[in-house]
ROSE-4610 file (N, C-alpha, C; in Angstrom, 1 decimal, always signed):
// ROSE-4610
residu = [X/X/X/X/X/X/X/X/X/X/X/X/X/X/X/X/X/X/X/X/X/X/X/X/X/X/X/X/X/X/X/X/X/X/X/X/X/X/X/X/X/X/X/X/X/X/X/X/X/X/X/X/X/X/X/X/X/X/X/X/X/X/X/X/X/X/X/X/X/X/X/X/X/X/X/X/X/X/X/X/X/X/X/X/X/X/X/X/X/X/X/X/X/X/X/X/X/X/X/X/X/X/X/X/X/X/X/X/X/X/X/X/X/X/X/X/X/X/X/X/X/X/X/X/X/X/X/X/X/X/X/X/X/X/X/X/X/X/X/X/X/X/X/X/X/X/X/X/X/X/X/X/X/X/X/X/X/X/X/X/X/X/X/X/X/X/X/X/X/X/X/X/X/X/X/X/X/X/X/X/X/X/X/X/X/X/X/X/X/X/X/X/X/X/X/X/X/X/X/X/X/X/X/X/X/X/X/X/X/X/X/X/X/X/X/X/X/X/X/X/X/X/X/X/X/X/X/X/X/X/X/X/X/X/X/X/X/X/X/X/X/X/X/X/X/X/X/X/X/X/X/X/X/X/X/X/X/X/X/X/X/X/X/X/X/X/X/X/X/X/X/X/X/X/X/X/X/X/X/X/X/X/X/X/X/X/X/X/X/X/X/X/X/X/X/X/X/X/X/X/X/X/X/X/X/X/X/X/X/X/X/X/X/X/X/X/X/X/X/X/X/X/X/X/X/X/X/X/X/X/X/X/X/X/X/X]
num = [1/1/1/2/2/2/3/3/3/4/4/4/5/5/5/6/6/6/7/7/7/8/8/8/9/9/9/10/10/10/11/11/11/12/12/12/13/13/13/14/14/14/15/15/15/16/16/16/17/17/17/18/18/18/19/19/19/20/20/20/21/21/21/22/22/22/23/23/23/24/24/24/25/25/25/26/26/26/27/27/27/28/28/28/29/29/29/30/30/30/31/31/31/32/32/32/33/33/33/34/34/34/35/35/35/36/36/36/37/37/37/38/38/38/39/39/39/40/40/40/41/41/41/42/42/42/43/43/43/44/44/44/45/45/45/46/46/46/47/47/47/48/48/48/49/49/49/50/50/50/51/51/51/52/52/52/53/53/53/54/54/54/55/55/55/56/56/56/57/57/57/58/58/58/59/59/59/60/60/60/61/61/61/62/62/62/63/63/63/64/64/64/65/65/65/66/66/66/67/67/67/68/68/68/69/69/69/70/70/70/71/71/71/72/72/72/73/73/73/74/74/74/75/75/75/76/76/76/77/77/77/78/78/78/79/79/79/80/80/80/81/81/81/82/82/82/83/83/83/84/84/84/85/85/85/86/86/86/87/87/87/88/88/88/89/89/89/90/90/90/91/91/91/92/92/92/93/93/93/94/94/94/95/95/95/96/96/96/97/97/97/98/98/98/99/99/99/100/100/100/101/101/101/102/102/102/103/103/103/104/104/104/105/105/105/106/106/106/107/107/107/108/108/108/109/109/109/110/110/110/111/111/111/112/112/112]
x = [+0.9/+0.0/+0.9/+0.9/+1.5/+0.8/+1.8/+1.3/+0.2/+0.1/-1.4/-2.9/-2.6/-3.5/-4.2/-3.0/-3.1/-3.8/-3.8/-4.1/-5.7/-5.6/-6.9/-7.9/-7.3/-8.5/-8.9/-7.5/-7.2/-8.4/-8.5/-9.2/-11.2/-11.1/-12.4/-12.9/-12.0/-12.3/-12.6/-12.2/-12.0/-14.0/-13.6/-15.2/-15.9/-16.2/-16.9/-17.3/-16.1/-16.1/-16.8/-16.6/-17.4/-18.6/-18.9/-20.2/-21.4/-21.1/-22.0/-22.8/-21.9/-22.8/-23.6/-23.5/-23.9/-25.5/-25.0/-26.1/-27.4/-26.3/-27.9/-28.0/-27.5/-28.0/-29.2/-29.2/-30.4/-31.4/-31.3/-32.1/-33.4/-32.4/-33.1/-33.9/-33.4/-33.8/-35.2/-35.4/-36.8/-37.8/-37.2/-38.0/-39.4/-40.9/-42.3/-42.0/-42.4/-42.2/-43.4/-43.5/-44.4/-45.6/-46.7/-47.6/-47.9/-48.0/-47.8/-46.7/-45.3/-44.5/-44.3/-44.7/-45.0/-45.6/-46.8/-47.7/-47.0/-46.7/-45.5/-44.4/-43.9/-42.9/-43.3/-44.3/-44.9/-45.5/-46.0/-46.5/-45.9/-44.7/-43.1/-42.6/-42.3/-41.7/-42.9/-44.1/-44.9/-44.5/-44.9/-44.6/-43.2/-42.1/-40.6/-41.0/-41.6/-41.6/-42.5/-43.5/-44.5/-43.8/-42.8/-42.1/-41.3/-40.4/-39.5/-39.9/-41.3/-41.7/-41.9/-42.7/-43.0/-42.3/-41.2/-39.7/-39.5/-39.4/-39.1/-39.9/-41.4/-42.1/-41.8/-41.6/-41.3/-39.9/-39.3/-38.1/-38.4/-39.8/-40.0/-40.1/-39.6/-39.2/-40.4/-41.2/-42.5/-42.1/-40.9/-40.8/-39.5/-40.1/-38.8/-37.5/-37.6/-36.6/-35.6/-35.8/-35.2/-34.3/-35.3/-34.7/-33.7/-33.7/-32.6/-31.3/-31.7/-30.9/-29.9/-30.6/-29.9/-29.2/-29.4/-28.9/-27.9/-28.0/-26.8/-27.5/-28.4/-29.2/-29.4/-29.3/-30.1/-31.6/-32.0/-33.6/-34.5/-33.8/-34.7/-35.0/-33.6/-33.9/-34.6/-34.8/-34.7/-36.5/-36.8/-38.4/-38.9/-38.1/-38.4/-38.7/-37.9/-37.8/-39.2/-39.6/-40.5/-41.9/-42.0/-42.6/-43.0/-41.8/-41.7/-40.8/-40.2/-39.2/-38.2/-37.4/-35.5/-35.2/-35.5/-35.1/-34.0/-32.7/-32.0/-31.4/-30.7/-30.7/-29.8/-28.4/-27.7/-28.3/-29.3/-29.4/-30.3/-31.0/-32.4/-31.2/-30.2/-29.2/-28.3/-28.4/-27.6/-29.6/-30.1/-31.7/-31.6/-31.4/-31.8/-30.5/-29.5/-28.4/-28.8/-29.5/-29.7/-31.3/-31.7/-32.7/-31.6/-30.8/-30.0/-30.2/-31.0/-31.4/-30.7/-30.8/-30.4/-31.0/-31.2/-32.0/-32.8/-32.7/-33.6/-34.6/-34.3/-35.1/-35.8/-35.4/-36.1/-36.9/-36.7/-37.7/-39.0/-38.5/-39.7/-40.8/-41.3/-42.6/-42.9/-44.2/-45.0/-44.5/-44.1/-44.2/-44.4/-45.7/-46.5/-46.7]
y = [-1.2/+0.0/+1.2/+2.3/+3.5/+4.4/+5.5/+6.7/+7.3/+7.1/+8.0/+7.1/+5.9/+4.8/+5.4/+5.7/+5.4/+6.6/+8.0/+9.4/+9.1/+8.4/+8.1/+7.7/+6.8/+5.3/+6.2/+7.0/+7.8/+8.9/+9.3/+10.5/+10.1/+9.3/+8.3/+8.1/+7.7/+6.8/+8.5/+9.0/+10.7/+11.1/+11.0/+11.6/+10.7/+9.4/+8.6/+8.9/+9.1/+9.1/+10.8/+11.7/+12.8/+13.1/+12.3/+12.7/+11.8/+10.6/+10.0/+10.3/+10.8/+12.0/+13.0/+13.5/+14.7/+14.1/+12.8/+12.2/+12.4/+11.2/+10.7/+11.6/+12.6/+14.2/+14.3/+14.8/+15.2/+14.3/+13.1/+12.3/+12.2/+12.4/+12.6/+14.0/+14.7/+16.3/+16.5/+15.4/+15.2/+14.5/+14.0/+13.1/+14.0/+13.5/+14.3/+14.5/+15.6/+16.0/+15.5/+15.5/+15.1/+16.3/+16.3/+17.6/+18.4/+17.5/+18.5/+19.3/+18.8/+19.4/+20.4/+20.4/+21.1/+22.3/+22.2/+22.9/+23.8/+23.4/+24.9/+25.3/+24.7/+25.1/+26.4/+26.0/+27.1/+28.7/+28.0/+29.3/+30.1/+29.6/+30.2/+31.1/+30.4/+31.6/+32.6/+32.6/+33.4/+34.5/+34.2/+35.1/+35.7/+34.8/+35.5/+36.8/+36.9/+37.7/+38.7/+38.3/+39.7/+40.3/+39.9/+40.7/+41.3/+40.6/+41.8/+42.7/+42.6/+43.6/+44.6/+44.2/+45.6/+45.5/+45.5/+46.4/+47.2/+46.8/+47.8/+48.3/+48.8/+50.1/+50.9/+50.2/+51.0/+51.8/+51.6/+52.3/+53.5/+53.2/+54.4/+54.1/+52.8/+52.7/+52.5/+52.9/+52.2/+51.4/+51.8/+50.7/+49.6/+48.4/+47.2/+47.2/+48.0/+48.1/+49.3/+50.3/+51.5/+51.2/+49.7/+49.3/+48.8/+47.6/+46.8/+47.5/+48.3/+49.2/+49.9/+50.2/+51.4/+50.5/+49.3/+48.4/+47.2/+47.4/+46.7/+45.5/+45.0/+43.9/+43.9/+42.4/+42.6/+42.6/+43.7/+43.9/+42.6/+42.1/+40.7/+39.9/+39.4/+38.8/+38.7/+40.4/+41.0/+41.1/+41.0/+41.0/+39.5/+38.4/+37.6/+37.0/+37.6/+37.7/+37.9/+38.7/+39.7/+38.8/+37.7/+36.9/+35.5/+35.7/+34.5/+33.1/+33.5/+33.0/+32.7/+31.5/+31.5/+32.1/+32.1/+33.0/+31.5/+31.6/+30.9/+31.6/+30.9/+31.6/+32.9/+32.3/+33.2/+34.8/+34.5/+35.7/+36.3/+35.6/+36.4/+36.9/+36.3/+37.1/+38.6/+38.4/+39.5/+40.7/+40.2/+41.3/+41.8/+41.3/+41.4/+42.5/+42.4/+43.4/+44.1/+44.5/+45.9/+46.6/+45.8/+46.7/+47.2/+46.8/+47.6/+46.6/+45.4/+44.3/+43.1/+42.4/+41.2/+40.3/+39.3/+37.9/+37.9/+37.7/+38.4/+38.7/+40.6/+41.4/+41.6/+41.0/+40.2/+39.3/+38.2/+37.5/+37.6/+38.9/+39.2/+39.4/+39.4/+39.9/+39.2/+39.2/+38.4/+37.0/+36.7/+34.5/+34.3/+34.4/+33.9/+32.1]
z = [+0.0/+0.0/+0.0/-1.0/-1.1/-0.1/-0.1/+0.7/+0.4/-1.0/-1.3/-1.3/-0.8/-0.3/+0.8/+1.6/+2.8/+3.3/+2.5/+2.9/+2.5/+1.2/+1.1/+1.8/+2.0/+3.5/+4.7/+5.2/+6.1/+6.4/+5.2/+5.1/+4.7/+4.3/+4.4/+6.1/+6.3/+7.8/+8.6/+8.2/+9.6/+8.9/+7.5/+7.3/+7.7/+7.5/+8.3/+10.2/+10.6/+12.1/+12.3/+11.9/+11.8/+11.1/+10.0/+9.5/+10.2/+10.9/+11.2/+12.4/+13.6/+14.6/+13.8/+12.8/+12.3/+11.6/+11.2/+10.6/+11.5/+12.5/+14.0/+14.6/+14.6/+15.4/+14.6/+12.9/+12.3/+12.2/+11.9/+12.2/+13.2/+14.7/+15.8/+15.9/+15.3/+15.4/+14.4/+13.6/+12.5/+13.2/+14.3/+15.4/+15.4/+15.9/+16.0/+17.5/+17.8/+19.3/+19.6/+21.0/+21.9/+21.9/+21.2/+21.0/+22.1/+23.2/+24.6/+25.0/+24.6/+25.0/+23.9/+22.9/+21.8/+21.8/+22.7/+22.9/+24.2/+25.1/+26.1/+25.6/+24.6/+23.9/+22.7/+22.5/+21.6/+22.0/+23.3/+24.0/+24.5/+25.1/+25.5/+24.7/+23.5/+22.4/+22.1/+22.4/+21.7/+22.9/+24.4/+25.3/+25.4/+24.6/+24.2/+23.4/+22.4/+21.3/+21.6/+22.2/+22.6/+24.2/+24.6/+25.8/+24.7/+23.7/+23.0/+22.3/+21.8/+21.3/+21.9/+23.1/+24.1/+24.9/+24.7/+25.1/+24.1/+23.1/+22.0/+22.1/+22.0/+22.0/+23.5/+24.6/+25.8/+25.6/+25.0/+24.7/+23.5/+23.0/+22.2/+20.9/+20.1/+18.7/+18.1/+17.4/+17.2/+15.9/+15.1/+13.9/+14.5/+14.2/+15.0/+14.6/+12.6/+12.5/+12.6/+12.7/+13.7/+14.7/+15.4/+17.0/+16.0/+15.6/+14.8/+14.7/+13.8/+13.2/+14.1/+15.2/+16.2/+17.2/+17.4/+18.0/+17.4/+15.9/+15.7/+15.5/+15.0/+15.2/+13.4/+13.0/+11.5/+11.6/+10.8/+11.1/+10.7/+9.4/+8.7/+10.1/+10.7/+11.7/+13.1/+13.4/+14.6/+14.6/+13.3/+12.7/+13.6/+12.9/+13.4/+14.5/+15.8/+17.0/+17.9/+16.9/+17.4/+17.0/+15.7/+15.8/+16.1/+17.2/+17.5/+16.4/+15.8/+14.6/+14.7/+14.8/+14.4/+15.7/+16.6/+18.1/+18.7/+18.6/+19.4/+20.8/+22.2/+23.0/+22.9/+22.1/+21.9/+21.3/+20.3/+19.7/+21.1/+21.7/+22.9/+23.7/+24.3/+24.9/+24.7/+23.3/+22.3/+22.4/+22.2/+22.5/+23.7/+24.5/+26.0/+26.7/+25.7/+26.2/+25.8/+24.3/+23.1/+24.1/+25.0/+25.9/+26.9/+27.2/+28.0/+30.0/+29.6/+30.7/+30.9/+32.0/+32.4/+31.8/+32.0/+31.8/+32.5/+33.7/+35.5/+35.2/+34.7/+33.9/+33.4/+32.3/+30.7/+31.6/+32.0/+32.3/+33.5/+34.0/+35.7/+34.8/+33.6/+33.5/+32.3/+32.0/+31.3/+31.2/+32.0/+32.1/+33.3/+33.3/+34.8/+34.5]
């Protein structure tokens, strides 16, 4: 077996060993959720997006994208937020600074 066999096999075996997590991750991630847990999971983000919104009007902005804009946020996105859309935590954390709040903060009101 030559060297360039062996980079070959080598390099087979490495994509093998890394694509196949990647596979059964998505796989699992196509899984049907459980419609209950579905169901507080959906309600949740809705009360995420109607607290970010009325933050943003309590700060004055009445267009979302103004807020966006003035905060450094992409608007397409920052739209979405607002409807409850594509909200991961990292981005709600990066929101929650552009109000000028904690987490704490952000969360004392509207999630009773």
């Amino acid at each position: 077996m030559n060297k360039f066999n062996l980079t070959l096999i080598s390099g087979l075996l490495l994509a093998v060993i890394l694509i196949k997590p990647i596979d059964l991750f998505y796989r699992m991630a196509k899984k049907v959720k459980d419609p209950a847990v579905q169901a507080v999971s959906d309600e949740f983000v809705k009360k995420l997006a109607a607290r970010i919104k009325s933050l943003r009007i309590q700060q004055g902005y009445g267009n979302y994208e103004k807020f966006a804009i003035a905060k450094d946020i992409n608007r397409t996105q920052y739209g979405r937020y607002e409807i409850g859309k594509d909200l991961q935590f990292s981005s709600l954390v990066r929101v929650v600074k552009a109000f000028g709040m904690t987490l704490q903060e952000f969360f004392s009101e509207g999630f009773d």
